[in-house]
VOGU-3710 file (C-alpha; in Angstrom, 3 decimals, decimal comma):
1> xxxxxxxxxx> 17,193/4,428/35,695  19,408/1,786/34,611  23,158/2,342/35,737  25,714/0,187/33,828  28,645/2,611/34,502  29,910/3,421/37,867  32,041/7,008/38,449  33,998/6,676/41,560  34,726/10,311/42,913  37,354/10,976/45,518
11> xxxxxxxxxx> 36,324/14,195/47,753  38,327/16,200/49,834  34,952/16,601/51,632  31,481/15,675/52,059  29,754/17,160/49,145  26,895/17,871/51,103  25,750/20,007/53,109  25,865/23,007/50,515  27,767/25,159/53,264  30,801/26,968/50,733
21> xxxxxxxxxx> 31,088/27,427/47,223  33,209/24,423/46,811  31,056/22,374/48,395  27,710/23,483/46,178  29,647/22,711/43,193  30,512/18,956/44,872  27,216/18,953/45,331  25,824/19,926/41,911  28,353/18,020/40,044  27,559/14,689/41,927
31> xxxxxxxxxx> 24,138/15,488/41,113  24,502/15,946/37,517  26,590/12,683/37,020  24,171/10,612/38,819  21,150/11,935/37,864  21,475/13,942/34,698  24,029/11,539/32,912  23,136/8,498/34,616  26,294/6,941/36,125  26,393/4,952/39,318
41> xxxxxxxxxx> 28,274/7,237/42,004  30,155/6,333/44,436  31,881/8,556/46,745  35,130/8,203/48,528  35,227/11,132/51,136  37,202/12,827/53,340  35,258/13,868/56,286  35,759/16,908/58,990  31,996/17,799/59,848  30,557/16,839/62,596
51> xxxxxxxxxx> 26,919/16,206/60,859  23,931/13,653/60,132  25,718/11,550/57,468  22,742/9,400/57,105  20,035/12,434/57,226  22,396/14,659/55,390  22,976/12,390/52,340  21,985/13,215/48,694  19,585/10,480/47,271  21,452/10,771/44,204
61> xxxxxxxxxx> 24,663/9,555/45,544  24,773/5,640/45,171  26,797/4,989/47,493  28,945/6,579/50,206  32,500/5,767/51,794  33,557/7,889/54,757  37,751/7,432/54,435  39,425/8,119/57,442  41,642/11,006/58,262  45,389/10,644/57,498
71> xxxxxxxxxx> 47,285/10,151/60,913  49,588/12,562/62,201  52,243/10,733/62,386  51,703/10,334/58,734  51,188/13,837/57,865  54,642/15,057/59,689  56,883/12,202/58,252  55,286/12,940/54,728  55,944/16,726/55,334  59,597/16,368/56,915
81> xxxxxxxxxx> 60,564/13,522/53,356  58,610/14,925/50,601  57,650/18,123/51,348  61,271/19,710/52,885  63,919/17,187/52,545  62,847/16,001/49,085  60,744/18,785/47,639  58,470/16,056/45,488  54,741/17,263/46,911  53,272/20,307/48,373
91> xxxxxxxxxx> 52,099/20,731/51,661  48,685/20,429/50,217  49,786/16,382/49,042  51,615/15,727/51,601  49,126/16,455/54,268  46,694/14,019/52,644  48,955/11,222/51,439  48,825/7,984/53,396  49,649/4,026/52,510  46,453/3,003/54,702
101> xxxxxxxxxx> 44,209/5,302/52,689  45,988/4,679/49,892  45,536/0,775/50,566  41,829/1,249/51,108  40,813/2,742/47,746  42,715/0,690/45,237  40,376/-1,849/47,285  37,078/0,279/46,445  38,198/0,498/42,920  39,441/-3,481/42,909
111> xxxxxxxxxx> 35,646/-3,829/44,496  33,633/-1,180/42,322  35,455/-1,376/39,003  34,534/2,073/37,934  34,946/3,266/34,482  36,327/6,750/35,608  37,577/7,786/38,476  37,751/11,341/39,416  39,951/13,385/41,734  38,802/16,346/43,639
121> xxxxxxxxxx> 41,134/19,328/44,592  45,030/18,360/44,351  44,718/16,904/47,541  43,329/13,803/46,055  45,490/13,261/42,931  48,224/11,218/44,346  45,286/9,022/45,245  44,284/8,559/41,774  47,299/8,931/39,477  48,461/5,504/39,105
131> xxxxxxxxxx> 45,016/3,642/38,678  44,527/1,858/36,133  41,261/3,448/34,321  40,446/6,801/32,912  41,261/9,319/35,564  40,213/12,696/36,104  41,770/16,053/37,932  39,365/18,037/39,499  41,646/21,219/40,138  39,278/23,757/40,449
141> xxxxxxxxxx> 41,771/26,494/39,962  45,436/26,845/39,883  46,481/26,911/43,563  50,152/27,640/42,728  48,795/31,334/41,271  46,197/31,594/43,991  49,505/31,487/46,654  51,517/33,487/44,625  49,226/36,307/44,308  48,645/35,864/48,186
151> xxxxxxxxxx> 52,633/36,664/48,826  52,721/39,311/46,424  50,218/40,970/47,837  51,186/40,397/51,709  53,410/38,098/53,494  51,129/39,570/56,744  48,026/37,490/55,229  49,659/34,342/54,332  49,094/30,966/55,849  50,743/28,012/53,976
161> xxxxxxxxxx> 49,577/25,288/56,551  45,681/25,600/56,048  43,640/24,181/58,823  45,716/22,146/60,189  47,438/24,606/61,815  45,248/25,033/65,078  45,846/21,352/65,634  49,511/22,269/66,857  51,105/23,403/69,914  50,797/27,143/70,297
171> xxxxxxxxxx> 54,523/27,568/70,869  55,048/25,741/67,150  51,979/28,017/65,754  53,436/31,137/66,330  57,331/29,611/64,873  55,394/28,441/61,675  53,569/31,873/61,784  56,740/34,295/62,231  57,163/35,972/58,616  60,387/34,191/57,256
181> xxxxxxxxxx> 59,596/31,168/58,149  56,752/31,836/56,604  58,127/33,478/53,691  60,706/30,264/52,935  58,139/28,064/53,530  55,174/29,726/50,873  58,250/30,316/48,188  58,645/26,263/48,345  55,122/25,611/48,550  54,205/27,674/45,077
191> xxxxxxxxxx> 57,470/25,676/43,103  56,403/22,517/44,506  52,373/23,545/43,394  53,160/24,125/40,037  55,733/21,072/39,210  52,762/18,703/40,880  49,972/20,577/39,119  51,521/19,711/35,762  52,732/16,507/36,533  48,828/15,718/37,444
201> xxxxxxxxxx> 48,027/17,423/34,201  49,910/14,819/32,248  49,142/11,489/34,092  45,541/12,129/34,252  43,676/11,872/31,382  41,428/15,350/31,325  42,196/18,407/34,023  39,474/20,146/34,784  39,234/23,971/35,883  36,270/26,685/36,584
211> xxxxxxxxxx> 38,119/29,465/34,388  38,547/29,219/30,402  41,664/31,381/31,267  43,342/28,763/33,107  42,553/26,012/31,153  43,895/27,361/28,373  47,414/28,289/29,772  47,575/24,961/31,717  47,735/23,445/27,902  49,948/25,513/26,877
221> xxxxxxxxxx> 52,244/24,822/30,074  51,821/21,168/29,728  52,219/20,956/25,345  48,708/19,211/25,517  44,894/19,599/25,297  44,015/17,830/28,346  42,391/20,466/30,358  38,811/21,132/29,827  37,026/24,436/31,656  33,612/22,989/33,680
231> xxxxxxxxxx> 31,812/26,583/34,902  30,500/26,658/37,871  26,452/27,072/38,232  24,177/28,540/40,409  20,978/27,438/40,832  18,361/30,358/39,875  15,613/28,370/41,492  17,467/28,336/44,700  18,552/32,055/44,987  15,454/33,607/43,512
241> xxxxxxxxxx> 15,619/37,067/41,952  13,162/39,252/43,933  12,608/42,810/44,085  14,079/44,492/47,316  11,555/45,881/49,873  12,095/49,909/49,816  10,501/50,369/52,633  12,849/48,499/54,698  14,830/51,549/56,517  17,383/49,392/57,258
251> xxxxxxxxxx> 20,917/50,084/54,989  22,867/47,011/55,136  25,435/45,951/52,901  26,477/41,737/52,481  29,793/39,723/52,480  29,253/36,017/51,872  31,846/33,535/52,263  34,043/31,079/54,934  36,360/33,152/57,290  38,584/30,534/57,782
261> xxxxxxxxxx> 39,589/30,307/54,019  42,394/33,001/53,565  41,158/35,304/50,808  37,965/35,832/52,617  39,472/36,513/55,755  41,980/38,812/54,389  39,263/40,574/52,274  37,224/41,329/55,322  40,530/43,040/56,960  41,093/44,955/53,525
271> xxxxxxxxxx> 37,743/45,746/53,945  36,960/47,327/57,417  40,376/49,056/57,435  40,079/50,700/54,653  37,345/50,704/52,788  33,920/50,938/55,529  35,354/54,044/57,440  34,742/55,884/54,213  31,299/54,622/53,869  30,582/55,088/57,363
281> xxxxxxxxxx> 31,959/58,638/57,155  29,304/59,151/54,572  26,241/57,360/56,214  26,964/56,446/59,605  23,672/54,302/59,341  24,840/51,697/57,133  25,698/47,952/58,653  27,571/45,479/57,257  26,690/42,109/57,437  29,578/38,943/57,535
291> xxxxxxxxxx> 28,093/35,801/56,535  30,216/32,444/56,951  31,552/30,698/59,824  34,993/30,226/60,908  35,867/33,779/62,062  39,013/33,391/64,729  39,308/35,671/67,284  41,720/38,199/65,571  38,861/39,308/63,104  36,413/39,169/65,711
301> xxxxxxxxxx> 37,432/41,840/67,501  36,658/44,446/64,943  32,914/43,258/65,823  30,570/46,802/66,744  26,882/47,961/66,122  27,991/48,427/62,678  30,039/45,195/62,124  27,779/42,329/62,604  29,534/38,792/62,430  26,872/36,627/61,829
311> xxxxxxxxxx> 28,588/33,084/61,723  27,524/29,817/59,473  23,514/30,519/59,051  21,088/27,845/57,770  19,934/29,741/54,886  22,246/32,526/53,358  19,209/33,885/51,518  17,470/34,778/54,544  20,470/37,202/55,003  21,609/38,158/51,648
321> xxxxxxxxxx> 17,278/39,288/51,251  18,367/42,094/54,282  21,112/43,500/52,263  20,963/46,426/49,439  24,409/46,229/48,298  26,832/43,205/48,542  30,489/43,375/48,379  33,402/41,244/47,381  36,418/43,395/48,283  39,066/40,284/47,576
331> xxxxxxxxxx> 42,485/41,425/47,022  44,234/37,954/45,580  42,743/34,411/44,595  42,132/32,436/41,363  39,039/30,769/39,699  36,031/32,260/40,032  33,928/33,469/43,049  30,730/31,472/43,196  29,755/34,181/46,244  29,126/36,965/43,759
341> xxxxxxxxxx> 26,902/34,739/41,462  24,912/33,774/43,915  24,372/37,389/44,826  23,596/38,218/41,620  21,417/35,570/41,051  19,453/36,757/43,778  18,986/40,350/41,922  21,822/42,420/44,549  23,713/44,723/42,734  27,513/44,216/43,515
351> xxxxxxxxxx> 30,742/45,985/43,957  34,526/44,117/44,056  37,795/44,031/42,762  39,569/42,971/40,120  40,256/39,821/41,305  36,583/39,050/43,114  35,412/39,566/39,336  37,826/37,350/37,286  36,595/34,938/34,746  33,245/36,371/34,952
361> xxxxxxxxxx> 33,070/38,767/32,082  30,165/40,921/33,445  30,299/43,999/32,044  31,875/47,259/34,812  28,503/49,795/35,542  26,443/47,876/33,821  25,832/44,453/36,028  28,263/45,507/38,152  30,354/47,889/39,146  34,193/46,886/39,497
371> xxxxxxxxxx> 37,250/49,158/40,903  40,215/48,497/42,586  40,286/52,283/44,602  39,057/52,447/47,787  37,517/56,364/47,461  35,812/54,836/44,351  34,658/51,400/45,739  33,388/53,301/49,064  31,487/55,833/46,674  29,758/52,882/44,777
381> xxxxxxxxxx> 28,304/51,609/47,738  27,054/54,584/48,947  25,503/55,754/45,974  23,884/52,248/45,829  22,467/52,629/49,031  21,000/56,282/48,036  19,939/55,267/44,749  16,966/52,992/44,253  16,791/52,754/40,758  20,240/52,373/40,432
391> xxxxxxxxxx> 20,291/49,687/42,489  17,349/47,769/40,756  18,632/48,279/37,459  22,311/47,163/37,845  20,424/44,033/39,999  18,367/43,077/37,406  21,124/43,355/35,210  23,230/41,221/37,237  20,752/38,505/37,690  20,010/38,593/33,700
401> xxxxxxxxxx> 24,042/37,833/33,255  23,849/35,155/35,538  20,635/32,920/33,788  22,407/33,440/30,849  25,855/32,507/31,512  26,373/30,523/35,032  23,729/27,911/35,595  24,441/24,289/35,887  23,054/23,383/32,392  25,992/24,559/30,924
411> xxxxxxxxxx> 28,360/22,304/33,345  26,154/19,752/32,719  26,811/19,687/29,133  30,619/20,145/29,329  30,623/17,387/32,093  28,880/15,077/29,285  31,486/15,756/26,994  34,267/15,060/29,195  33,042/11,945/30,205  31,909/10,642/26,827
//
């Protein structure tokens, strides 16, 4: 294939290895761009893994910058000016931002004079905002409504920092960590989000979110039509619908997803507190099974026979296959939750919230079952496990939604679009 025009994409990480949803969708849309719409690609990342760059890389990404990590001399002065004394960028900017960085790719876009240059995450868009070509916002979701739905629900849960966090001192962990510090702190954070997320939305030329819903009220906030909804895909090739072995005696029930990313780990504490003692109550043999890395030790300690933490696993299928039911008991976030796609994908009938089934309009009992009570969500599961038919036909069901609705043909188009 003959590329004549070069998209230069700016990641907050590698998009590769296919290890979290965000990073499938890196993956997948980096694929479609290169090889599906035939653009040059070159990546700008961010990188935090320690992995086989040169084993690990996607043939269809052209070419690959590793940018180096923002100092931390950097990150504090930038948090001190702009984030507290100033109150221009969240913590999630000014944790990024950096003149050396910043130096370094107005010299990859001076060198590969792309015709677009895209953003990834908010993280990015200071990055890009001032360039001189047709720039896009990656967003993903609103993260302003993902924190504010986070202190609504608990301040207990909240962590405003990210990551970076465990690089302090203990002693300044546990002042960041006390409640109204905490509290002051996530009120500025969710102001500051929203300003920058529309400011973005207005120097960039197209905003682009998972969820029609937010798209369309980020338009409305902004008095434009710049934001344009890209779903997320799964690919049905990958997880493979398959009918469940009903011989297998064993009764475990699935959570997929990184521990170190808030809503997870807060759903997981929602979640054995006071949701499993019910099921467990009801059928003591049933095991539930924690997929993802990045469990701390707080969470780990809930660990029994019936609470198995299994970590980050090569190959999630190998795990989900084990599992009758799988559950996404989320209690705030935004977007949509490429965990329970994938589940469905794979033919496992699912139970979650509200919120772990926004912006995917299965329908409740049918593909799915959706409920926000904790009798009724315990009672689902169990009556999942106990019913084989019922499981198979709300599975199938789920997996039909899913071809129909969330593969990455239907990005692929909308990502055509955008860019022509």
């Amino acid at each position: 294939m003959n590329k004549t025009k070069t998209i230069l994409f700016i990641t907050t990480r590698l998009p590769f290895p296919k290890t979290s949803g965000r990073k499938t969708s890196l993956y997948h849309y980096c694929k479609i761009i290169s090889e599906k719409l035939g653009y040059r690609l070159v990546v700008a990342s961010f990188n935090e893994e320690d992995i086989d760059i040169e084993n690990e890389k996607p043939y269809f990404i052209d070419k690959l910058i590793i940018l180096p990590n923002p100092e931390i001399k950097s990150k504090l002065i930038n948090v001190i000016k702009y984030s507290i004394i100033l109150r221009k960028y969240p913590l999630q900017v000014s944790l990024y931002k950096d003149k050396k960085i910043n130096k370094l790719i107005e010299s990859i876009v001076e060198n590969e004079k792309p015709n677009v240059v895209i953003g990834d995450m908010i993280r990015t868009t200071e990055y890009i905002k001032n360039l001189n070509c047709y720039k896009i916002a990656d967003l993903d979701d609103r993260i302003s409504l993902r924190y504010k739905r986070q202190l609504d629900y608990s301040i207990n849960d909240v962590n405003p920092y990210g990551a970076y966090l465990q690089h302090l001192p203990k002693i300044i962990q546990k002042i960041l960590l006390w409640n109204p510090i905490k509290l002051l702190i996530t009120k500025n954070e969710i102001k500051l989000l929203k300003k920058y997320e529309l400011e973005i939305g207005k120097a960039c030329d197209k905003t682009i979110f998972v969820a029609e819903s937010e798209t369309e009220t980020f338009n409305k906030e902004i008095g434009m039509s710049k934001a344009e909804t890209v779903p997320i895909g799964v690919d049905i090739d990958y997880f493979k619908y398959q009918e469940k072995n009903e011989n297998n005696s064993e009764e475990y029930i699935g959570f997929l997803g990184a521990l170190n990313v808030t809503h997870n780990e807060s759903a997981i504490k929602y979640f054995i507190k006071n949701i499993f003692p019910i099921i467990n109550n009801k059928n003591p043999k049933i095991k539930f099974l924690i997929i993802g890395g990045g469990a701390n030790k707080e969470i780990l300690r809930y660990q029994n026979e019936n609470i198995i933490f299994l970590g980050r696993v090569d190959d999630v299928r190998e795990h989900l296959k084990k599992c009758k039911v799988f559950v996404c008991p989320l209690t705030f976030g935004s977007g949509i939750k490429t965990k329970n796609l994938e589940a469905m994908a794979m033919g496992l009938p699912i139970v979650t919230t509200n919120i772990g089934a926004e912006n995917i309009n299965a329908i409740n009992q049918k593909d799915w079952i959706v409920t926000d009570d904790v009798n009724e969500f315990a009672n689902s599961v169990v009556k999942l496990i106990d019913d084989a038919k019922l499981r198979k036909t709300i599975g199938f069901n789920a997996y039909t939604y899913v071809k129909n609705n969330f593969t990455w043909d239907i990005a692929e188009k909308k990502l055509k679009k955008i860019l022509e």
